[in-house]
C-alpha positions as CSV (number, residue, x, y, z in Angstrom):
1,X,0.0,8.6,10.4
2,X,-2.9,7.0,12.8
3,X,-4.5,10.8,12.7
4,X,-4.7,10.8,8.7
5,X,-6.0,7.2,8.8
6,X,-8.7,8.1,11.0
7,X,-9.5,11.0,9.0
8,X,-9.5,9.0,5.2
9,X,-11.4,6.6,7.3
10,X,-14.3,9.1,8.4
11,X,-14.3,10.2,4.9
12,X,-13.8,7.6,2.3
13,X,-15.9,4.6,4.1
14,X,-18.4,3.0,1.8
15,X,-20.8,3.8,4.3
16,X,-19.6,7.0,4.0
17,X,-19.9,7.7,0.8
18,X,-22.6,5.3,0.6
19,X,-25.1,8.3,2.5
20,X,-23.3,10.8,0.1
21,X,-24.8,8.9,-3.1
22,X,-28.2,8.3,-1.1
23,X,-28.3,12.0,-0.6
24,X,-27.8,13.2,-3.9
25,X,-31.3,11.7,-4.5
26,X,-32.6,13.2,-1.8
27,X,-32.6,16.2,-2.7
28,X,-34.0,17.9,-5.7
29,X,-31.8,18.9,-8.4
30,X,-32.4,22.6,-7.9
31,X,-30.8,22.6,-4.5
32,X,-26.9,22.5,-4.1
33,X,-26.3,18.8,-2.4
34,X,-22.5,17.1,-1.9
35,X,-21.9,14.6,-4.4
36,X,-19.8,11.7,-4.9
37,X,-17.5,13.1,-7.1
38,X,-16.9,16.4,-5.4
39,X,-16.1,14.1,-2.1
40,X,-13.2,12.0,-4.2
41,X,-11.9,15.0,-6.0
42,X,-11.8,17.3,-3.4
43,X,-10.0,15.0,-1.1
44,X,-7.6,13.6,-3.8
45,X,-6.9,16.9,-5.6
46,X,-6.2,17.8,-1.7
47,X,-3.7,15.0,-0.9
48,X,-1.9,14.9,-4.3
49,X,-1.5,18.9,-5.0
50,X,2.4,18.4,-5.4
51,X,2.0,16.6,-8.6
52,X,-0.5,19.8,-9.7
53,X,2.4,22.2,-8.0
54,X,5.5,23.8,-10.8
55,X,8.6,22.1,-9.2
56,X,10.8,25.2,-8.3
57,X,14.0,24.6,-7.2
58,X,15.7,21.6,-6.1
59,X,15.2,18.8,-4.2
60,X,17.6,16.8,-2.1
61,X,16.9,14.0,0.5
62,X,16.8,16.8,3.1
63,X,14.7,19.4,1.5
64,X,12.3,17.0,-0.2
65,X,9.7,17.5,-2.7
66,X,6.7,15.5,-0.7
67,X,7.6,15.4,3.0
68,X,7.5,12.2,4.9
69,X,4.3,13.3,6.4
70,X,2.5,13.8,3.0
71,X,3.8,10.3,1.3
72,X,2.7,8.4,4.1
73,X,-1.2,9.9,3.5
74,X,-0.7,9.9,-0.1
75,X,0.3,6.0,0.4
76,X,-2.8,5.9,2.2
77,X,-5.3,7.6,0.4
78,X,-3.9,5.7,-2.9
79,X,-4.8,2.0,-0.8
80,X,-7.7,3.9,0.2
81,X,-8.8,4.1,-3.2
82,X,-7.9,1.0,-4.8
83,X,-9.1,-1.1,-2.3
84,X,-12.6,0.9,-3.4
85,X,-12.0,0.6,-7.2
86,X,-11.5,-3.5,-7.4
87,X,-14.3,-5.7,-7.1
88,X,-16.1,-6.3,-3.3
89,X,-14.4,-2.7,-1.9
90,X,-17.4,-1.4,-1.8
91,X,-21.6,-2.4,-1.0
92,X,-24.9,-1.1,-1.8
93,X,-25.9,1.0,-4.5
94,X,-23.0,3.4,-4.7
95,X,-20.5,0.2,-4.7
96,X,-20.3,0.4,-8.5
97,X,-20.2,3.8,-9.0
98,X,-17.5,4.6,-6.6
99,X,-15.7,1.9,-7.8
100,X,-15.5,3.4,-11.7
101,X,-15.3,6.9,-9.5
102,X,-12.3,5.9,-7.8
103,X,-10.8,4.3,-10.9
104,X,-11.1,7.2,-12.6
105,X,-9.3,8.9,-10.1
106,X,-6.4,6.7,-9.5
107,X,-5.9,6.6,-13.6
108,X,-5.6,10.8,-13.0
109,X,-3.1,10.6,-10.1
110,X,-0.7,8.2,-12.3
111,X,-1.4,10.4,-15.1
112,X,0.4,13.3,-12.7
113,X,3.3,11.0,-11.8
114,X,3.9,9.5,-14.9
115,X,4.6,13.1,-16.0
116,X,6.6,14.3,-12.8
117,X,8.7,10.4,-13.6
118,X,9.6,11.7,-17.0
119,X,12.4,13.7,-15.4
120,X,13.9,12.1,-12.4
121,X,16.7,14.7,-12.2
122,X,13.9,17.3,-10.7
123,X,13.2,14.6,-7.8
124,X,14.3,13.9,-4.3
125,X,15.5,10.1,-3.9
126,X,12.6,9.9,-1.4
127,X,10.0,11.8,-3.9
128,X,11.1,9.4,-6.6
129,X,11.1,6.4,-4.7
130,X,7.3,7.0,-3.1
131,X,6.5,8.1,-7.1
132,X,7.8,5.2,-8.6
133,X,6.2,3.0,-6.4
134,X,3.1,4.8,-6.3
135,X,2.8,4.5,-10.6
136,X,3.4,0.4,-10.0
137,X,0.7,-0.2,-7.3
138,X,-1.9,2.1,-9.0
139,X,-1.2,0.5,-12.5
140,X,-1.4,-3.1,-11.1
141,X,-4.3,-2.5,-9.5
142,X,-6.4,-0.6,-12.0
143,X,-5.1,-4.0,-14.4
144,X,-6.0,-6.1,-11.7
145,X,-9.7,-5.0,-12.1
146,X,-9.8,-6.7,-15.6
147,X,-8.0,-10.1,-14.1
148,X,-9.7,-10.1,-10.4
149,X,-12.8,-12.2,-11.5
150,X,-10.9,-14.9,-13.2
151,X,-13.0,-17.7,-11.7
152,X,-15.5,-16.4,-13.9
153,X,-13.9,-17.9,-16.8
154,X,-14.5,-21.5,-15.9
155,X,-11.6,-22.6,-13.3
156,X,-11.2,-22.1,-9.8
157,X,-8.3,-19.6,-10.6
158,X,-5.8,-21.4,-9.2
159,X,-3.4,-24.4,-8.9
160,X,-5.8,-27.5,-7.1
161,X,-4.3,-28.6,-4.3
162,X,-2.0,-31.5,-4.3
163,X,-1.5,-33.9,-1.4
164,X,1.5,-35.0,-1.4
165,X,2.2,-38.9,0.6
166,X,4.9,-41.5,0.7
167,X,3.2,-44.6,-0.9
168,X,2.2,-47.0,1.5
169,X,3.3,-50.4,0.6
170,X,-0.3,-52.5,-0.1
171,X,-0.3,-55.7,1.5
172,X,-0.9,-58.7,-0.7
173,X,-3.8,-60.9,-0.9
């Protein structure tokens, strides 16, 4: 797990991706130049290709569908990518394009499990479980994007504070 958060680290920083979006204008449009978009398909197409696979055969709990090894970076690349899509994941002048990128993206994946959730009976308990959860946090977050800037509305977006005292007896005059 450490080695696969290193890795989605190195490649789905801000900064990262930040000099990928700076280099697309760098070069002219003739030349071939890595962009954006092949970055966060490539990668996610990469990490999520069971949900692309045709499910042959069964699954049980000890012949899975998505090992152990691939939920955990699929776990990870999906936080990877919300935490980019909502509002402050990202800076400079990439930050809102990654961020609809990235949203895009997420919307695709629980697109793929939605479909693969349609019939549970073709799932592993593990490969549902990780599924079901996956299609929560994605579409929480992605709604979250919509509800994140609440304090823009007019309130602090919360309950105020309340201090709560015994009442001190006042003396008398």
């Amino acid at each position: 797990m450490s080695l696969q958060t290193v890795a989605l680290t190195m490649i789905m920083n801000p900064t990262a991706l930040d000099r990928v979006y700076d280099s697309e204008f760098r070069v002219s449009a003739d030349a071939d130049a890595l962009t954006l978009p092949e970055v966060i398909n490539t990668v996610s197409d990469a990490i999520w290709s069971e949900l692309d696979a045709e499910a042959s055969g069964s699954f049980t709990a000890r012949k899975p569908m998505i090992s152990s090894l691939r939920r955990n970076l699929q776990r990870e690349h999906a936080q990877r990518l919300i935490d980019l899509a909502l509002p402050g994941g990202g800076y400079g002048a990439s930050a809102k394009t990654v961020a609809n990128l990235c949203a895009f993206k997420l919307r695709q994946i629980n697109d793929k499990i939605a479909a693969r959730l349609k019939d549970p009976s073709k799932l592993d308990p593990y490969t549902l479980a990780h599924l079901g959860e996956a299609n929560v946090r994605i579409t929480k977050a992605l709604d979250a994007q919509y509800i994140y800037n609440a304090n823009g509305l007019g309130g602090r977006g919360g309950i105020p504070p309340i201090f709560f005292h015994e009442n001190q007896p006042q003396p008398k005059p």
